[in-house]
PDB file of N, CA, C and O in Angstrom:
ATOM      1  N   UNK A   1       0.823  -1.190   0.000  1.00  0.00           N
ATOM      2  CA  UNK A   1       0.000   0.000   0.000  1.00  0.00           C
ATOM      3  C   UNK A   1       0.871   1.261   0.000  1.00  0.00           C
ATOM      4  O   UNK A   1       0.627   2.130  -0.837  1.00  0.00           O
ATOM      5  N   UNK A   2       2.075   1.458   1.057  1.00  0.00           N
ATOM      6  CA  UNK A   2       2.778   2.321   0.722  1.00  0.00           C
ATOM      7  C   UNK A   2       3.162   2.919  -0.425  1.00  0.00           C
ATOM      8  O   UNK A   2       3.091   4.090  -0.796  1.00  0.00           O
ATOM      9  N   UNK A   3       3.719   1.610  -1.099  1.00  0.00           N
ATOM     10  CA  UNK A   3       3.966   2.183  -2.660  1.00  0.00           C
ATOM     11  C   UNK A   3       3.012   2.557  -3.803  1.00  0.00           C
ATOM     12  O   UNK A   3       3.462   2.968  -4.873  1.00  0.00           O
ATOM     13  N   UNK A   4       1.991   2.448  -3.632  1.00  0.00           N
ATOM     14  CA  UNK A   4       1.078   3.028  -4.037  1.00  0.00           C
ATOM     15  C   UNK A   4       0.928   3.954  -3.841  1.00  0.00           C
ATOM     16  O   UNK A   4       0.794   4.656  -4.843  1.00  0.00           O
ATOM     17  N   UNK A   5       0.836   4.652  -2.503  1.00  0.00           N
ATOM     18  CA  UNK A   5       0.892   5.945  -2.352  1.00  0.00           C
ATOM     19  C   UNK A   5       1.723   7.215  -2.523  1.00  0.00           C
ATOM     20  O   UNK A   5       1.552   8.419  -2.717  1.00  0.00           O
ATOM     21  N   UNK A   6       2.776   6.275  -2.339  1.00  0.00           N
ATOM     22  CA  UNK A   6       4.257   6.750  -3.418  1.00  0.00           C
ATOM     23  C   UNK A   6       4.005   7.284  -4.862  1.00  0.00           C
ATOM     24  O   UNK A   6       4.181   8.430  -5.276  1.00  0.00           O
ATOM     25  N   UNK A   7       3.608   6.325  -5.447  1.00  0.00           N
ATOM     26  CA  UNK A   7       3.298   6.240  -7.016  1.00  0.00           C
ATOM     27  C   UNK A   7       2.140   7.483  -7.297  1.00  0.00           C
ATOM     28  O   UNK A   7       2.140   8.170  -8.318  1.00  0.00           O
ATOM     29  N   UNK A   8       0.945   7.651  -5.931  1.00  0.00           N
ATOM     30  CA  UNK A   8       0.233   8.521  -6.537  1.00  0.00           C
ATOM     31  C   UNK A   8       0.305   9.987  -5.788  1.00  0.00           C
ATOM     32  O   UNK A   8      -0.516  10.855  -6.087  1.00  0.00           O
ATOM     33  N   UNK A   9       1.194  10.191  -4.928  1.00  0.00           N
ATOM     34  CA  UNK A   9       2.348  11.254  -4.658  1.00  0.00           C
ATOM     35  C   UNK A   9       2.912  11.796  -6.334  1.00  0.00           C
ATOM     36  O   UNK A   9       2.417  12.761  -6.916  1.00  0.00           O
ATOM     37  N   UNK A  10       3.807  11.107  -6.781  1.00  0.00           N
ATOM     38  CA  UNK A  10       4.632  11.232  -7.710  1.00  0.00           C
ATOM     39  C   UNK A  10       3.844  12.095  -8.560  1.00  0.00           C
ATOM     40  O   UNK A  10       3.978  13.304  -8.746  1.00  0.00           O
ATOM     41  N   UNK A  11       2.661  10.963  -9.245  1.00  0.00           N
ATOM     42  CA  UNK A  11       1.420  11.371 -10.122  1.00  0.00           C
ATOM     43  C   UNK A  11       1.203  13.130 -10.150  1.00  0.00           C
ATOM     44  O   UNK A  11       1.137  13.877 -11.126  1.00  0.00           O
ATOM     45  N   UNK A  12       1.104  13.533  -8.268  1.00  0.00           N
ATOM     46  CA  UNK A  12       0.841  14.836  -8.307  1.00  0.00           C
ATOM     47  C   UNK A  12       1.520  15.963  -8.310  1.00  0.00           C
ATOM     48  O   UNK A  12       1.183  17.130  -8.113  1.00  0.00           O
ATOM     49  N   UNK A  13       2.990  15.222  -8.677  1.00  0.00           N
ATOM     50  CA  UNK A  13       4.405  16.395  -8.370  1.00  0.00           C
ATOM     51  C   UNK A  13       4.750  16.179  -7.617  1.00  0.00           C
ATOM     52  O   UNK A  13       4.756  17.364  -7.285  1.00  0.00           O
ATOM     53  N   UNK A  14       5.286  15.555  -6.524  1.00  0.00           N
ATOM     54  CA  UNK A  14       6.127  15.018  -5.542  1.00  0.00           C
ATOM     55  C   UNK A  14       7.294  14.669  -6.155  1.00  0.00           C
ATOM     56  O   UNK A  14       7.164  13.929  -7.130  1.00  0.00           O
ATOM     57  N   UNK A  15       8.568  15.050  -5.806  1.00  0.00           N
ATOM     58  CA  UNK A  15       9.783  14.235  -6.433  1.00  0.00           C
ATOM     59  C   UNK A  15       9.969  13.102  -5.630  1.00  0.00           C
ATOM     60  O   UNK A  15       9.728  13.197  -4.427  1.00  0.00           O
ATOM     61  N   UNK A  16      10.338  12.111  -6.080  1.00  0.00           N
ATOM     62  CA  UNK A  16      10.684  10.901  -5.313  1.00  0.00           C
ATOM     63  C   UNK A  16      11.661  11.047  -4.530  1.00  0.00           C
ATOM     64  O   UNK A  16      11.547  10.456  -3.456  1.00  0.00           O
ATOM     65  N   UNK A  17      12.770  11.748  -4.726  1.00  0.00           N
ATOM     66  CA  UNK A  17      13.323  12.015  -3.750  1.00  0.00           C
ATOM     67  C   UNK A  17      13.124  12.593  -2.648  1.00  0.00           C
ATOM     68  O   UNK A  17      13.776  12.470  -1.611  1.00  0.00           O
ATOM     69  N   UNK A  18      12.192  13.253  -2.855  1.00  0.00           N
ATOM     70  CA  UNK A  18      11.377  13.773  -1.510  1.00  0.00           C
ATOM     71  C   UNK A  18      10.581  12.873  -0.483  1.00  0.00           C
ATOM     72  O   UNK A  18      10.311  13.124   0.692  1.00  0.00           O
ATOM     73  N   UNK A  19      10.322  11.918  -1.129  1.00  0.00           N
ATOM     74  CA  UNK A  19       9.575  10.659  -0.582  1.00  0.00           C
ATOM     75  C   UNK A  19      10.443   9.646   0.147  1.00  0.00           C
ATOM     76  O   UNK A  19      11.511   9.134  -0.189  1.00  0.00           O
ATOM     77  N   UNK A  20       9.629   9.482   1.335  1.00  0.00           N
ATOM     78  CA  UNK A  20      10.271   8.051   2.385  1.00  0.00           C
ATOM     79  C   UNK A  20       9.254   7.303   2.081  1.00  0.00           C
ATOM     80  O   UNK A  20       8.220   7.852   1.700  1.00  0.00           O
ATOM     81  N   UNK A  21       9.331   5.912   2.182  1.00  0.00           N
ATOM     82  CA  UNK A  21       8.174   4.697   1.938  1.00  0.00           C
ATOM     83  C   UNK A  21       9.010   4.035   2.719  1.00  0.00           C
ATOM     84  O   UNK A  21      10.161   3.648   2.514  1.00  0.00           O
ATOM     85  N   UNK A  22       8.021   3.910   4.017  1.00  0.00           N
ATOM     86  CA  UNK A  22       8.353   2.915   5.091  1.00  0.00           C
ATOM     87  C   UNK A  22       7.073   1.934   5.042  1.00  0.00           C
ATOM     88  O   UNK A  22       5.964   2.219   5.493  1.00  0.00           O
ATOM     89  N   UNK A  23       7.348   1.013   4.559  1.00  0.00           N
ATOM     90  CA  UNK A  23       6.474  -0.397   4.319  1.00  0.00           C
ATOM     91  C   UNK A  23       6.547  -1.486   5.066  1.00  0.00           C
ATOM     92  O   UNK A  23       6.019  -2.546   4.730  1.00  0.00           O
ATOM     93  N   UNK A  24       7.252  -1.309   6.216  1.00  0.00           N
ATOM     94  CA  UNK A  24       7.070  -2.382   7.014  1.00  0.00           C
ATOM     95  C   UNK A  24       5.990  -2.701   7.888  1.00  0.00           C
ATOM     96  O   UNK A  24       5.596  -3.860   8.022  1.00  0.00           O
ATOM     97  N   UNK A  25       5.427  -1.597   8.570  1.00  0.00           N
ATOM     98  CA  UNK A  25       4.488  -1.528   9.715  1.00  0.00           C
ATOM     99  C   UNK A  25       3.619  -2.006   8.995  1.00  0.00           C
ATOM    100  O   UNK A  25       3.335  -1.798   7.815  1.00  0.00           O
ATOM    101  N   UNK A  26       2.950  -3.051  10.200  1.00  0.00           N
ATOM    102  CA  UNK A  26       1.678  -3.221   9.605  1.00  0.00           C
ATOM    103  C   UNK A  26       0.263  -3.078   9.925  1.00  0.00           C
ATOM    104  O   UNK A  26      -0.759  -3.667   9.573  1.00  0.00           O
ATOM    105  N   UNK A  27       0.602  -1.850  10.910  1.00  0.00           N
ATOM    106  CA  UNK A  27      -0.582  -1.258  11.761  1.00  0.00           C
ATOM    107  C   UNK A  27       0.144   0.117  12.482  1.00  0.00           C
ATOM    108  O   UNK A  27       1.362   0.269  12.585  1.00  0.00           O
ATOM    109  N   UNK A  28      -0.840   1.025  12.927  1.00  0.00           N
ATOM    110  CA  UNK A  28      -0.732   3.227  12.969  1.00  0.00           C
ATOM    111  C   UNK A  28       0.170   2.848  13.797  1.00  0.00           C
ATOM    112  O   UNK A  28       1.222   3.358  13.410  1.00  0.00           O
ATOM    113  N   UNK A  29       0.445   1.900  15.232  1.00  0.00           N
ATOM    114  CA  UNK A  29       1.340   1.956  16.300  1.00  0.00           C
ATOM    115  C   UNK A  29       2.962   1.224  15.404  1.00  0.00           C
ATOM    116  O   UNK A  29       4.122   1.634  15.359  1.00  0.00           O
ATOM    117  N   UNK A  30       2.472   0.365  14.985  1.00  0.00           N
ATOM    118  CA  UNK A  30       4.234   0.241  14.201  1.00  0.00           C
ATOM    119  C   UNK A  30       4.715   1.226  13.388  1.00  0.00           C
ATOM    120  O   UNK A  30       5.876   1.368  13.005  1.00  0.00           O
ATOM    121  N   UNK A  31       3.545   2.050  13.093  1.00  0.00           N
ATOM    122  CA  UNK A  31       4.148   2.727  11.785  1.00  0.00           C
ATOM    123  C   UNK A  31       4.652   4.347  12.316  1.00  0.00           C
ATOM    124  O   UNK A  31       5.292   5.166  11.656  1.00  0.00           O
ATOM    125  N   UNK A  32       4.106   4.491  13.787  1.00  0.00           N
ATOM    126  CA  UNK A  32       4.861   5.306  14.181  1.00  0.00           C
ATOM    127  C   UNK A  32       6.186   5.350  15.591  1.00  0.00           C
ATOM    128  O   UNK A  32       6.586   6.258  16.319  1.00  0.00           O
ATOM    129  N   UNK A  33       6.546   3.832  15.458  1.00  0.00           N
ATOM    130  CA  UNK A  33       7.626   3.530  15.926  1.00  0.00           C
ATOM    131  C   UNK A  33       8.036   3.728  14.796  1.00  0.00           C
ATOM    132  O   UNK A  33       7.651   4.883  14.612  1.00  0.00           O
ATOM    133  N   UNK A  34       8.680   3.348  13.662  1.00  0.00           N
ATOM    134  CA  UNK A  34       8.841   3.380  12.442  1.00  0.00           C
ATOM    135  C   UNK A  34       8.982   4.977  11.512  1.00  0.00           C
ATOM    136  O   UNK A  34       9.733   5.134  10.549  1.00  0.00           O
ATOM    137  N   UNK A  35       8.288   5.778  11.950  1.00  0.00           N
ATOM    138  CA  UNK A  35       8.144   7.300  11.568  1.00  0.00           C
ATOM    139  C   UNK A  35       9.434   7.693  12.470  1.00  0.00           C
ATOM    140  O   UNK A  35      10.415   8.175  11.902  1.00  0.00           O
ATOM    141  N   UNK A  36       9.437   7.475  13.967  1.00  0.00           N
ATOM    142  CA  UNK A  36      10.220   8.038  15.106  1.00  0.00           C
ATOM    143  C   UNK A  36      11.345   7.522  14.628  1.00  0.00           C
ATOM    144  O   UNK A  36      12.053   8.404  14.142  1.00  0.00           O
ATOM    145  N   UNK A  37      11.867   6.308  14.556  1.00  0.00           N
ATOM    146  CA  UNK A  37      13.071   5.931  14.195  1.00  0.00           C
ATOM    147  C   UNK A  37      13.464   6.631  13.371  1.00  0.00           C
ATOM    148  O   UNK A  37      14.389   7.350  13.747  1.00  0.00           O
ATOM    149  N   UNK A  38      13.000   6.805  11.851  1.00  0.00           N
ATOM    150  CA  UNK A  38      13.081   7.515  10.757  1.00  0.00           C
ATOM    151  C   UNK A  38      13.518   8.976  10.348  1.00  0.00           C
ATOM    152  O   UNK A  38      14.166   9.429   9.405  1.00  0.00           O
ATOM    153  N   UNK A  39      12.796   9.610  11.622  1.00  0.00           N
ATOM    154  CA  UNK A  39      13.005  11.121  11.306  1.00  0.00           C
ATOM    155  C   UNK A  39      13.563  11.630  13.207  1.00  0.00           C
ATOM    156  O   UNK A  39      14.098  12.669  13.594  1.00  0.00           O
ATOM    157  N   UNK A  40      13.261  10.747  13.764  1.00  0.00           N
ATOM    158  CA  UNK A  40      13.386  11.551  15.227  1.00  0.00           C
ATOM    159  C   UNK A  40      12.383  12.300  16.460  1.00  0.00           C
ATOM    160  O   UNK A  40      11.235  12.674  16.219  1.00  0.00           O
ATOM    161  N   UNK A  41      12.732  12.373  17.171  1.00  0.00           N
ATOM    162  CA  UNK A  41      11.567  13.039  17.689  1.00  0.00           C
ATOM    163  C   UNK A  41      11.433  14.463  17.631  1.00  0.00           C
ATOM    164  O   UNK A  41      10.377  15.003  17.961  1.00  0.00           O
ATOM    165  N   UNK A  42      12.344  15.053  17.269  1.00  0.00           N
ATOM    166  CA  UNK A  42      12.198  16.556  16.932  1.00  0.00           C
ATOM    167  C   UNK A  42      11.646  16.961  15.259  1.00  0.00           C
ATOM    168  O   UNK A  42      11.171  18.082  15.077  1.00  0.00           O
ATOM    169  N   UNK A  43      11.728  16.169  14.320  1.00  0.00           N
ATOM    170  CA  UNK A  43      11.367  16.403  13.218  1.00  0.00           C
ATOM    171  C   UNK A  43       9.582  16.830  13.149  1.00  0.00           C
ATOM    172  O   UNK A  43       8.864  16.331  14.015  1.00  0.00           O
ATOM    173  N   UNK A  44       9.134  17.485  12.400  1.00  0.00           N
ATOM    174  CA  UNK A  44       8.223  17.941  12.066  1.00  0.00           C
ATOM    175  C   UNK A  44       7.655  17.547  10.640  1.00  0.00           C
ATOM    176  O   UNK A  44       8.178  17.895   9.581  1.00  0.00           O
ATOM    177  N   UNK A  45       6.478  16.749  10.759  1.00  0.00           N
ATOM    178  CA  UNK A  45       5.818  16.631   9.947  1.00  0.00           C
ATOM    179  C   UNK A  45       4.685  16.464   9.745  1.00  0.00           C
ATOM    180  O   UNK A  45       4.032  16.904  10.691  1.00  0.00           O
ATOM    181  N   UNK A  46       3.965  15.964   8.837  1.00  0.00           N
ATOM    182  CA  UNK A  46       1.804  16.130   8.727  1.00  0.00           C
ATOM    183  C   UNK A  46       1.813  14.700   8.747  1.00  0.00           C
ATOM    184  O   UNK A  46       2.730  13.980   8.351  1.00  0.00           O
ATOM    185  N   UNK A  47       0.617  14.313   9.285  1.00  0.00           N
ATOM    186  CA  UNK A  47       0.122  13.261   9.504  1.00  0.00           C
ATOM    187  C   UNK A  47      -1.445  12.990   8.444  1.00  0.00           C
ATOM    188  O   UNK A  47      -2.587  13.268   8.811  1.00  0.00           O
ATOM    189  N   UNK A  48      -1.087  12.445   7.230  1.00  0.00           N
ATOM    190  CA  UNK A  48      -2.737  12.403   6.419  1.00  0.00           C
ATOM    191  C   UNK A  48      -3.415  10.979   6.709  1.00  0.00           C
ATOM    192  O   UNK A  48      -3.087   9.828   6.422  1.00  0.00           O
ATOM    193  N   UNK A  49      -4.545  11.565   7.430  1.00  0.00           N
ATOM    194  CA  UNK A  49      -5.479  10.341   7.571  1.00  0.00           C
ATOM    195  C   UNK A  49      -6.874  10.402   7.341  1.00  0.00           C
ATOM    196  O   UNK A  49      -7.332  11.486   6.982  1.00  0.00           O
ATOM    197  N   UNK A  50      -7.582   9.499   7.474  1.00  0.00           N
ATOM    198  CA  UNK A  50      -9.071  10.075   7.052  1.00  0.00           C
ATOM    199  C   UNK A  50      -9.655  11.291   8.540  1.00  0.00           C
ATOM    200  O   UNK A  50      -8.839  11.865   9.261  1.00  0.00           O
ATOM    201  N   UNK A  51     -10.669  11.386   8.639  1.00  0.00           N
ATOM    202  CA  UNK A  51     -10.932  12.607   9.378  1.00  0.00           C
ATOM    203  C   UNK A  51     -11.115  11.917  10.619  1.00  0.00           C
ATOM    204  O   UNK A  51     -10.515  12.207  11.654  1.00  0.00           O
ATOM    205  N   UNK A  52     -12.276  10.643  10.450  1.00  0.00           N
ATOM    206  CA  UNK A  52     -12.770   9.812  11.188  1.00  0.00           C
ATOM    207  C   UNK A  52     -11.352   8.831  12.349  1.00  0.00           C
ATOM    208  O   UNK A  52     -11.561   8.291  13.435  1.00  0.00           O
ATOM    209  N   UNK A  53     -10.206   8.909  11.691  1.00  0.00           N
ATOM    210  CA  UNK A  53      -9.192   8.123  12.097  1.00  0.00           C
ATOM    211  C   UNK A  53      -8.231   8.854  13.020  1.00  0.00           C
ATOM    212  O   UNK A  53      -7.682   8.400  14.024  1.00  0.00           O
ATOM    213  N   UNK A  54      -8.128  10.113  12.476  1.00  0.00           N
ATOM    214  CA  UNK A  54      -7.945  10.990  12.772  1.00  0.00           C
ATOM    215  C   UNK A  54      -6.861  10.928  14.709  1.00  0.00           C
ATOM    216  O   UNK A  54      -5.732  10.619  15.090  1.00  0.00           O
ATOM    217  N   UNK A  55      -7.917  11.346  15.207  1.00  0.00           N
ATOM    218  CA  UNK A  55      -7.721  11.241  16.723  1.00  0.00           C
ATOM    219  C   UNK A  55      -7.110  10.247  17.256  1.00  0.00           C
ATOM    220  O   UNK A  55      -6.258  10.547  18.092  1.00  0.00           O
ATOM    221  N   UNK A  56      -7.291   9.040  17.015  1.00  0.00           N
ATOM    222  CA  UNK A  56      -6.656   7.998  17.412  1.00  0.00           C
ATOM    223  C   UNK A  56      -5.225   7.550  16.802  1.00  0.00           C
ATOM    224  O   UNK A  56      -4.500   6.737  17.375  1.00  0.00           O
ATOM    225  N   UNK A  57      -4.833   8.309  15.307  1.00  0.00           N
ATOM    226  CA  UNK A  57      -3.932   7.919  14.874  1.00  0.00           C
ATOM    227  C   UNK A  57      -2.658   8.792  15.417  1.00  0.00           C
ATOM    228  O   UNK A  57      -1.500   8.374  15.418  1.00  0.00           O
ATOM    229  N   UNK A  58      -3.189  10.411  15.997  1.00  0.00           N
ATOM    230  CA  UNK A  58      -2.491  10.905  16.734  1.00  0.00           C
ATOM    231  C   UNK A  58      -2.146  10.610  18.005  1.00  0.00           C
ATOM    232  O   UNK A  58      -1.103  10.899  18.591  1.00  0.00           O
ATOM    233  N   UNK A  59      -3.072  10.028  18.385  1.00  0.00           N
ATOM    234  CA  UNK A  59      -2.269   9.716  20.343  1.00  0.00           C
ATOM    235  C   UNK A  59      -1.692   8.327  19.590  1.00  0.00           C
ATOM    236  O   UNK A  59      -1.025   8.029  20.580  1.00  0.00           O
ATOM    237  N   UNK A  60      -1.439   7.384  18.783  1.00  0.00           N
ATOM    238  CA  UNK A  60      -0.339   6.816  18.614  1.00  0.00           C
ATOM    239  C   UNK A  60       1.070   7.281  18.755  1.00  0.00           C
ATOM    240  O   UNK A  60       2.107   6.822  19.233  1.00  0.00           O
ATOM    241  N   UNK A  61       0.661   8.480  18.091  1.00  0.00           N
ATOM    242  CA  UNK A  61       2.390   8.965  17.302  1.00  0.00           C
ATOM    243  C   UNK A  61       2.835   9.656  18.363  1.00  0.00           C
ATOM    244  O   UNK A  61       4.014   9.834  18.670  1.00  0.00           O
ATOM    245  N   UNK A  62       1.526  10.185  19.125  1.00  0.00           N
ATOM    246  CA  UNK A  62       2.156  11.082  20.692  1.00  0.00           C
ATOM    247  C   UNK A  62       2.311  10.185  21.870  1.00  0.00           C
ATOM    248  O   UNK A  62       2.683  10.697  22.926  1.00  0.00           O
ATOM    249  N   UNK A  63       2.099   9.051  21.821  1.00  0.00           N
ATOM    250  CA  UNK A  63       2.875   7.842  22.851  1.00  0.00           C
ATOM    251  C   UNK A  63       4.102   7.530  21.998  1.00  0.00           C
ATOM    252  O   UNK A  63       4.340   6.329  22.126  1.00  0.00           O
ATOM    253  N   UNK A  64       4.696   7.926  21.445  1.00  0.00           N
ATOM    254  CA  UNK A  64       6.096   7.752  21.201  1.00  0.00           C
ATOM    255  C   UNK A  64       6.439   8.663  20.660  1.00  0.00           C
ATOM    256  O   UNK A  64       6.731   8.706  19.465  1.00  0.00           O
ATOM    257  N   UNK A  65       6.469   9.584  21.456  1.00  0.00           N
ATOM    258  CA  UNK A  65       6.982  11.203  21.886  1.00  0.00           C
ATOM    259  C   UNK A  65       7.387  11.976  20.490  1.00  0.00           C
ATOM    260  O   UNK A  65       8.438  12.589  20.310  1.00  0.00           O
ATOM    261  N   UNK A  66       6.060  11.769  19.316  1.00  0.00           N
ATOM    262  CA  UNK A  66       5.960  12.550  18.180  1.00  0.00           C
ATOM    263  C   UNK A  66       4.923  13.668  18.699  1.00  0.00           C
ATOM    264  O   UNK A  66       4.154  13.698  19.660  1.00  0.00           O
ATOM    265  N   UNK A  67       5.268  14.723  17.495  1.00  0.00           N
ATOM    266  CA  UNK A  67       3.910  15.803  17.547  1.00  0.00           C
ATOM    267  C   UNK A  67       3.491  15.799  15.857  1.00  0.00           C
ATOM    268  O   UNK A  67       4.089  16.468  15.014  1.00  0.00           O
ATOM    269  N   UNK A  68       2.588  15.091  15.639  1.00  0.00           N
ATOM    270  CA  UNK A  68       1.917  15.357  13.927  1.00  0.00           C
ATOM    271  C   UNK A  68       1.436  16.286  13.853  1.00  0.00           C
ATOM    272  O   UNK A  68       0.897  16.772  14.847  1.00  0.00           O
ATOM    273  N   UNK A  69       1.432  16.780  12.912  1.00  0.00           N
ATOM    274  CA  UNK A  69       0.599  18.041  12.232  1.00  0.00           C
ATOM    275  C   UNK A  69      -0.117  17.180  11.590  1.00  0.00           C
ATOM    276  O   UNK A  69       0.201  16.295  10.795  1.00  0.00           O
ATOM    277  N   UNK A  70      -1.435  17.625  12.137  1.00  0.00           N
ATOM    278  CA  UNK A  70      -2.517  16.234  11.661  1.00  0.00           C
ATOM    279  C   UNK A  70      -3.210  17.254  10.248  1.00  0.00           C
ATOM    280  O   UNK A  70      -3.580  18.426  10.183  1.00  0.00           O
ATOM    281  N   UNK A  71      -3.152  16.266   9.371  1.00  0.00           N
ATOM    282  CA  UNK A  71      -4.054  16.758   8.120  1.00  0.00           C
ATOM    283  C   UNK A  71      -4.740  15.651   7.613  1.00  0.00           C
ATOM    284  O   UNK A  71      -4.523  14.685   6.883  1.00  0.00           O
ATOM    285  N   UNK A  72      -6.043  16.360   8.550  1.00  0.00           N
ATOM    286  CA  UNK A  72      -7.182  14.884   7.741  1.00  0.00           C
ATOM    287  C   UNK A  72      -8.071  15.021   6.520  1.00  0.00           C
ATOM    288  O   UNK A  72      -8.291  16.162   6.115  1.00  0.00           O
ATOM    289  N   UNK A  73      -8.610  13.977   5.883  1.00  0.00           N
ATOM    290  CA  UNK A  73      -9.024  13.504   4.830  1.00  0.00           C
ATOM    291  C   UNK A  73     -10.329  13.100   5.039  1.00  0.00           C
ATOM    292  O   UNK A  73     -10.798  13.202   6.172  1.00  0.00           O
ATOM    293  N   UNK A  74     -11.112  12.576   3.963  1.00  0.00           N
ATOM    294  CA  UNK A  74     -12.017  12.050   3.782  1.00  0.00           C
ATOM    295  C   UNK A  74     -12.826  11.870   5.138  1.00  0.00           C
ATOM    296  O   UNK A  74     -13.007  10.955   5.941  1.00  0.00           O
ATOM    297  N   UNK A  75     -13.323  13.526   4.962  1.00  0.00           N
ATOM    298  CA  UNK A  75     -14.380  13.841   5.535  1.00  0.00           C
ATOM    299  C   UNK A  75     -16.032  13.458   5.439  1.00  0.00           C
ATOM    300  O   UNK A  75     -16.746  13.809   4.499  1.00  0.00           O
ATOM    301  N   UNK A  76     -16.563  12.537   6.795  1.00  0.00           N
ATOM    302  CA  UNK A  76     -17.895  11.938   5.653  1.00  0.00           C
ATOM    303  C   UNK A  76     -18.911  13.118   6.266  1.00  0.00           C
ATOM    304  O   UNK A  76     -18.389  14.138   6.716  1.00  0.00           O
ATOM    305  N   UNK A  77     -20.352  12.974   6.279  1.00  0.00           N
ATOM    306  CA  UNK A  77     -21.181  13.950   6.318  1.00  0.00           C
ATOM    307  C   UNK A  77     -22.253  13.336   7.024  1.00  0.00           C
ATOM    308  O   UNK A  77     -22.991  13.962   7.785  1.00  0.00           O
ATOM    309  N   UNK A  78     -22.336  12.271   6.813  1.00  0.00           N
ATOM    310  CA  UNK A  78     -23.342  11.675   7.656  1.00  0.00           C
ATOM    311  C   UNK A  78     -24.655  10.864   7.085  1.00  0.00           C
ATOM    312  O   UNK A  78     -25.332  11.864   6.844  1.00  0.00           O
ATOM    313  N   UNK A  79     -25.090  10.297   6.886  1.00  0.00           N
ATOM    314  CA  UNK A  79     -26.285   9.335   6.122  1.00  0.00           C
ATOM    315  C   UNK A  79     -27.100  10.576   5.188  1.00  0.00           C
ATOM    316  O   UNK A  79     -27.380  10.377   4.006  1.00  0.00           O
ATOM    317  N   UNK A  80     -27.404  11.768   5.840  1.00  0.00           N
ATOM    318  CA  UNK A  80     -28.420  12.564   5.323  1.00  0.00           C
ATOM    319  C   UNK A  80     -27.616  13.670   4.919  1.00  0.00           C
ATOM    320  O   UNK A  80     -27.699  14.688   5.605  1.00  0.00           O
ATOM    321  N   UNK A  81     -26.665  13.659   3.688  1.00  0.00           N
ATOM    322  CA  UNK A  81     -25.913  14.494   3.484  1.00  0.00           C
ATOM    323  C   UNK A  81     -26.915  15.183   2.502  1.00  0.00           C
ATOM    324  O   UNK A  81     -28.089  14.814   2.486  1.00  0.00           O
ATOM    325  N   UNK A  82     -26.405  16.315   1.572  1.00  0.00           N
ATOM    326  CA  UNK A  82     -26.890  16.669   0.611  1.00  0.00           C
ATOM    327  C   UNK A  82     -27.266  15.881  -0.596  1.00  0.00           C
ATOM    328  O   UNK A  82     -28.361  16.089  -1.118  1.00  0.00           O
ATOM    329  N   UNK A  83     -26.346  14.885  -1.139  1.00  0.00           N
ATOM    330  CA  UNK A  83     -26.072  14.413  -1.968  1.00  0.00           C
ATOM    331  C   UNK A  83     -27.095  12.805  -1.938  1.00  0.00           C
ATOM    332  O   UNK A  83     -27.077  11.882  -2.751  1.00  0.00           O
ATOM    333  N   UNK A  84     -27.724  12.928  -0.969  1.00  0.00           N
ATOM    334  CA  UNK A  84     -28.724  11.533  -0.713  1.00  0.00           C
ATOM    335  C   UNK A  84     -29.649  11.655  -1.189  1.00  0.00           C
ATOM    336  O   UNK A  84     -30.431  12.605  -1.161  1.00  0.00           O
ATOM    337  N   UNK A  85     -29.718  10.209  -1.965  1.00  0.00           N
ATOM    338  CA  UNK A  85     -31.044  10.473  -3.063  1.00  0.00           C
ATOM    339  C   UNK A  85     -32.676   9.951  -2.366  1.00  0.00           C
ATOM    340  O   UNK A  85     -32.742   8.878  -1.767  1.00  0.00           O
ATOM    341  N   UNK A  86     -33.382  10.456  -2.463  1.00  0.00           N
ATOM    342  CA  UNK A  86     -34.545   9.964  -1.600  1.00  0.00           C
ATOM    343  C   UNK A  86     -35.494   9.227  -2.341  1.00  0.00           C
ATOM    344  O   UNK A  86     -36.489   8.764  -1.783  1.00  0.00           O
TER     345      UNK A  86
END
């Protein structure tokens, strides 16, 4: 999955060299042991997750003394959005 996301990074102008793909973790708590190792605990970076995931994917990364800059995603609206056909 990582590399996929790699690939559609790239797609949008990302240089690859700009890109880390850490593909080992295979769940938010490995993957931010895995982030920490990677960059440190002083490094600064965004965290993209869905909106809903959000909260929980941050007190991962902040039990192993990260701070994300959380930028969430896929925001839902709720059963009776606008867009519901009746």
């Amino acid at each position: 999955m990582a590399q996929g996301y790699a690939q559609a990074a790239q797609a949008l102008g990302v240089p690859a060299e700009r890109l880390a793909v850490l593909d080992t973790p295979t769940d938010t708590a490995q993957e931010a042991y895995a982030v920490r190792e990677f960059l440190g605990t002083e490094a600064r970076f965004v965290l993209v997750t869905s909106a809903s995931y959000m909260p929980r994917a941050v007190r991962h990364f902040e039990r192993v003394g990260l701070a994300p800059i959380a930028s969430p995603t896929h925001y839902l609206t709720g059963r009776d959005g606008p867009h519901r056909l009746r």
